[in-house]
C-alpha positions as CSV (number, residue, x, y, z in Angstrom):
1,X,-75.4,50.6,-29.1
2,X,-73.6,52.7,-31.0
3,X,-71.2,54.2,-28.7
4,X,-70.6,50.3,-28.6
5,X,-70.0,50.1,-32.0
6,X,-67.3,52.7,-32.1
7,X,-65.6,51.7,-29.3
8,X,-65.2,48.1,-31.0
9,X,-64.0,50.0,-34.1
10,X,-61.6,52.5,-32.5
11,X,-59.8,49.4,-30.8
12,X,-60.2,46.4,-32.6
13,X,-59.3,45.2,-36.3
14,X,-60.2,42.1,-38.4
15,X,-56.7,41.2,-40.2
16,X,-56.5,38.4,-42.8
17,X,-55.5,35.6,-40.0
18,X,-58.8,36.4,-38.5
19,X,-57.1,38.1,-35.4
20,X,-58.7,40.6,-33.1
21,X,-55.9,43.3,-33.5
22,X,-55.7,46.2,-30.9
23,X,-55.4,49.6,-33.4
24,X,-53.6,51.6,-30.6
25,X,-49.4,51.3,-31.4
26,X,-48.0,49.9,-28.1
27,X,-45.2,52.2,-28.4
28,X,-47.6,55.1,-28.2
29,X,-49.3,53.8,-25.4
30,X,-45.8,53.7,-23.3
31,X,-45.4,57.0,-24.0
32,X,-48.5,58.3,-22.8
33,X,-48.2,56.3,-19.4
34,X,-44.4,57.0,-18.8
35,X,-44.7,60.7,-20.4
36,X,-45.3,61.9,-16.5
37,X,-42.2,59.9,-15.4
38,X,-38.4,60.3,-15.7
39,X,-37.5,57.6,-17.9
40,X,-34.0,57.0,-17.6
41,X,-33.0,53.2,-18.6
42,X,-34.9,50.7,-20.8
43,X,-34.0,47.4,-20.7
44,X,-34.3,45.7,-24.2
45,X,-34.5,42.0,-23.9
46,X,-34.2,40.1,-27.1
47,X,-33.0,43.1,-28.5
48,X,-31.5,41.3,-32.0
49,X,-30.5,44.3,-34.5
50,X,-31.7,47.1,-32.0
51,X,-34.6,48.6,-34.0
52,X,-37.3,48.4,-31.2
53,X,-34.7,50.3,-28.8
54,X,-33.9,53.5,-31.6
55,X,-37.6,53.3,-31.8
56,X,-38.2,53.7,-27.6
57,X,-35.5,55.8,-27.1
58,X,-37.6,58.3,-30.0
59,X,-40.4,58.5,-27.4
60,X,-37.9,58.6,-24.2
61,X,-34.7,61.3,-25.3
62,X,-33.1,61.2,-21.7
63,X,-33.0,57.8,-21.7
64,X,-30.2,55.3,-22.0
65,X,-31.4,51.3,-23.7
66,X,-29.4,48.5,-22.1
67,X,-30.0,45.8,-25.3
68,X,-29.3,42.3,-24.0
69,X,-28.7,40.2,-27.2
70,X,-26.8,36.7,-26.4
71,X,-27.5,35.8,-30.4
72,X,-23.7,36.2,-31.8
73,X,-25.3,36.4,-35.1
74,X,-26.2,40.0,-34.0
75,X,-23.2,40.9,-32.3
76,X,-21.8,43.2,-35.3
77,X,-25.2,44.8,-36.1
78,X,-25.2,45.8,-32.3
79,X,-21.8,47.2,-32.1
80,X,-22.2,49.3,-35.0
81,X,-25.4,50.7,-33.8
82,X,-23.8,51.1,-30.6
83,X,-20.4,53.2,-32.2
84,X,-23.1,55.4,-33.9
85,X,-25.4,56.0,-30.8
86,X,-24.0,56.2,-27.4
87,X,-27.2,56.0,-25.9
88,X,-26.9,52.3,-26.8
89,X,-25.0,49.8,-24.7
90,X,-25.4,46.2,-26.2
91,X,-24.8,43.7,-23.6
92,X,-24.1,40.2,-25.0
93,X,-25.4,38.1,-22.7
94,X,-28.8,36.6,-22.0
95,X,-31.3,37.3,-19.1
96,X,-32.3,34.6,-16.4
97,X,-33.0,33.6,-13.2
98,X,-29.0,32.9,-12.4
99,X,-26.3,33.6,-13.5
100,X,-24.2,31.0,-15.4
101,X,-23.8,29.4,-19.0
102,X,-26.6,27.9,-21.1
103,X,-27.2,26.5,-24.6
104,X,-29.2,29.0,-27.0
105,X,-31.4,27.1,-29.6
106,X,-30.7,28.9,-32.9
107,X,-34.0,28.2,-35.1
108,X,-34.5,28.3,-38.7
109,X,-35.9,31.5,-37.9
110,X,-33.6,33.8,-36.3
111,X,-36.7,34.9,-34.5
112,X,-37.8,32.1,-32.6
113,X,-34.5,31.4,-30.9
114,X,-34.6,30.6,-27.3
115,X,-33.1,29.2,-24.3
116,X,-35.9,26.9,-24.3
117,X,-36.7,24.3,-27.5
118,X,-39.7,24.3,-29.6
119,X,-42.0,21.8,-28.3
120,X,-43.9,19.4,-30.5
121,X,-46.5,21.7,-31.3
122,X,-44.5,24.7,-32.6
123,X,-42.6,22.4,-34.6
124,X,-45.3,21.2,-36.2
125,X,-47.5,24.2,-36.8
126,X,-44.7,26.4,-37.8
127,X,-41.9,23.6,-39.5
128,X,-40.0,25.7,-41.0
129,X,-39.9,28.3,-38.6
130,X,-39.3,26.3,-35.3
131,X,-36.4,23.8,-36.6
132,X,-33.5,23.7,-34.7
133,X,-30.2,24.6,-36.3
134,X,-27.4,24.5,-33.6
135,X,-27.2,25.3,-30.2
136,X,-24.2,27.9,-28.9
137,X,-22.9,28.1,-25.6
138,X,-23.7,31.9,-23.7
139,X,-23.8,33.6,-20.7
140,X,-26.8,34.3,-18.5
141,X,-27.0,36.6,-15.7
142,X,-29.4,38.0,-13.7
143,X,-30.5,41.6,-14.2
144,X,-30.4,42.5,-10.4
145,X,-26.4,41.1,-10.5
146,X,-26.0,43.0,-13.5
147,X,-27.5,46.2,-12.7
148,X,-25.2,45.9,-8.8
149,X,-22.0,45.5,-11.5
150,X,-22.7,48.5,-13.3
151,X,-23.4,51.4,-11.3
152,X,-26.8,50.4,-10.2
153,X,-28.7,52.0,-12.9
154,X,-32.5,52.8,-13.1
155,X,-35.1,50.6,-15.4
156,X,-38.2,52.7,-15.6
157,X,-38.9,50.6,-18.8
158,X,-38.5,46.7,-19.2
159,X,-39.1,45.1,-22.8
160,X,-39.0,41.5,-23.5
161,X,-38.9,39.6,-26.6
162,X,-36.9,36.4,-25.5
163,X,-39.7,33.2,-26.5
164,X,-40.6,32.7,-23.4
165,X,-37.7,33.5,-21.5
166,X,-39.6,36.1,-19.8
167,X,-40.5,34.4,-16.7
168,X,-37.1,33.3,-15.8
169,X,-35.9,37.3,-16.6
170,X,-38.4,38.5,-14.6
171,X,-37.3,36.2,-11.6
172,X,-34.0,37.4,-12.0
173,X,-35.1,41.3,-11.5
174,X,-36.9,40.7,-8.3
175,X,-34.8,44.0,-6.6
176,X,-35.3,46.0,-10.0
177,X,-39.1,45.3,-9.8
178,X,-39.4,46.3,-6.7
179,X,-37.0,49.8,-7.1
180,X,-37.6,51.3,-10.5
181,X,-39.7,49.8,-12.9
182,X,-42.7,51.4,-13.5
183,X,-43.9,49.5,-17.1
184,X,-43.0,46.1,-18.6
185,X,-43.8,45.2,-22.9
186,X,-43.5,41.8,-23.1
187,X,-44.3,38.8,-25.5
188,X,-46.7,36.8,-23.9
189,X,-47.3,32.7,-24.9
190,X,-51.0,32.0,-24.2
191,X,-50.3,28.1,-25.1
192,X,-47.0,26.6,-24.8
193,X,-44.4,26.8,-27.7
194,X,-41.1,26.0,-25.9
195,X,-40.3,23.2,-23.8
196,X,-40.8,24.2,-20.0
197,X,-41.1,27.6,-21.3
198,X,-43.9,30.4,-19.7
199,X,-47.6,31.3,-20.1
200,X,-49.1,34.4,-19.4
201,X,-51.0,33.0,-17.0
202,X,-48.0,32.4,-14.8
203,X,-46.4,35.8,-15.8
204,X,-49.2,37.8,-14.8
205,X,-49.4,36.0,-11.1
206,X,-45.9,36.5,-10.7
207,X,-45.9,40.5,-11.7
208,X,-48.8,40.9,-9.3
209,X,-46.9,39.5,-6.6
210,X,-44.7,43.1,-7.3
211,X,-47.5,45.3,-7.7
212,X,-47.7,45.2,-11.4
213,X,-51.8,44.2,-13.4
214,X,-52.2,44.2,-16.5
215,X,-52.7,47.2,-18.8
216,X,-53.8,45.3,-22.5
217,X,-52.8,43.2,-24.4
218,X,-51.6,43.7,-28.3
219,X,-51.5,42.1,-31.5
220,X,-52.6,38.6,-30.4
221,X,-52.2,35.7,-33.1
222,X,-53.7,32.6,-33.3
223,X,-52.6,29.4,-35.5
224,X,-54.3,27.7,-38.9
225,X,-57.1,26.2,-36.2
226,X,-57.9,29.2,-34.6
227,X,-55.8,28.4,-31.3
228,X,-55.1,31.4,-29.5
229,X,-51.0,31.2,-29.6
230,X,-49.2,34.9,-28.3
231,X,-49.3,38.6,-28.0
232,X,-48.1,41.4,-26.8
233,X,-48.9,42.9,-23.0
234,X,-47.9,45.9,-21.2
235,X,-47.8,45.4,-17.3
236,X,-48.0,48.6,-15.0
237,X,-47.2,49.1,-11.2
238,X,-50.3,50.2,-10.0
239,X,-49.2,52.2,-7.5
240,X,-47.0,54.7,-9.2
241,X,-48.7,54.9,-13.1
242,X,-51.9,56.7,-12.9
243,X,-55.0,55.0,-14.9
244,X,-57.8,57.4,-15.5
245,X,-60.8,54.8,-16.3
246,X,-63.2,56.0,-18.4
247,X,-67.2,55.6,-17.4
């Protein structure tokens, strides 16, 4: 029992939404399964001002972050960053499963932006967060015709962040998948939030079609009722990150 007990302790936290919070740091957990790797490209999807990618490219110094941003609110914070880190290439243009032109729902929120709306029930758990404040025209391409366009870079690393865009990114990287990638961070939407956005559920059966299961999952949140909403997961291709499982 009481190896139980600290085992419960070591990786779980009460917070004050009554969330079961993992207390390893995600980031810290990349490192350790990509530390016997060559990491040499991360992609950063939803990359906004480009603090998780200076934070990744701490753990990974050989590394070069691709930051895909189609938000032109960010554009300026991106090239700035970019002019004082050349390890940084902002691309401003969104990830998909083609590649063509799309609307991008700028929320009240600058955070819940997506190529997808908020359905009915984000909107109304979350109304001042979820509101729609104009839509902008972008580009979307797919990450396999992108990486083919510029010199056929590798992704060791994929992070996502793009309210639940993932899916449709993911289908768009079928070739990268299957060549490079070794870990994927990704939000994850346990319940729907965006109109004909992705769950996990369907995330997870697609990455196992590539050889990717899932490693844990992070900082889950739930809503006023208790509703299990999103969180974040870290995906691994089974065949080429070791696991050492404990007893």
């Amino acid at each position: 029992m009481a190896k139980i007990l600290k085992t419960l302790i070591r990786k779980t936290f009460l917070n004050t939404y009554d969330n079961l919070v993992s207390l390893d740091d995600p980031y810290y957990i990349l490192d350790k399964l990509l530390r016997p790797h060559a990491v040499k490209g991360i992609l950063d999807a939803g990359g906004s001002s480009g603090r998780v990618a200076k934070k990744l490219l701490r753990f990974f110094p050989d590394a070069t972050a691709y930051v895909f941003e189609p938000n032109p609110e960010y554009k300026e914070l991106l090239d700035d960053l970019a002019s004082e880190n050349d390890r940084i290439k902002p691309q401003f243009i969104a990830l998909s499963d083609k590649s063509d032109t799309a609307e991008l729902n700028i929320t009240r929120n600058i955070g819940s932006t997506s190529l997808f709306q908020p359905n009915k029930q984000f909107t109304e758990s979350h109304p001042n967060e979820a509101v729609l404040e104009k839509t902008v025209s972008i580009s979307t391409k797919k990450l396999d015709n992108w990486v083919e366009e510029n010199g056929n870079p590798t992704i060791e690393l994929m992070k996502f962040d793009i309210q639940s865009g993932e899916l449709s990114a993911l289908k768009g990287a079928k070739k990268t998948l299957l060549s490079s990638t070794l870990v994927i961070y990704t939000e994850i939407f346990f319940n729907p939030m965006y109109e004909h956005g992705a769950i996990f559920s369907e995330i997870d059966l697609f990455l196992r079609e590539f050889g990717f299961v899932l490693y844990n999952i992070y900082k889950p949140m739930s809503d006023d009722n208790g509703l299990l909403n999103q969180a974040n997961a870290i995906f691994v291709q089974a065949e080429k990150i070791s696991i050492k499982r404990g007893s």
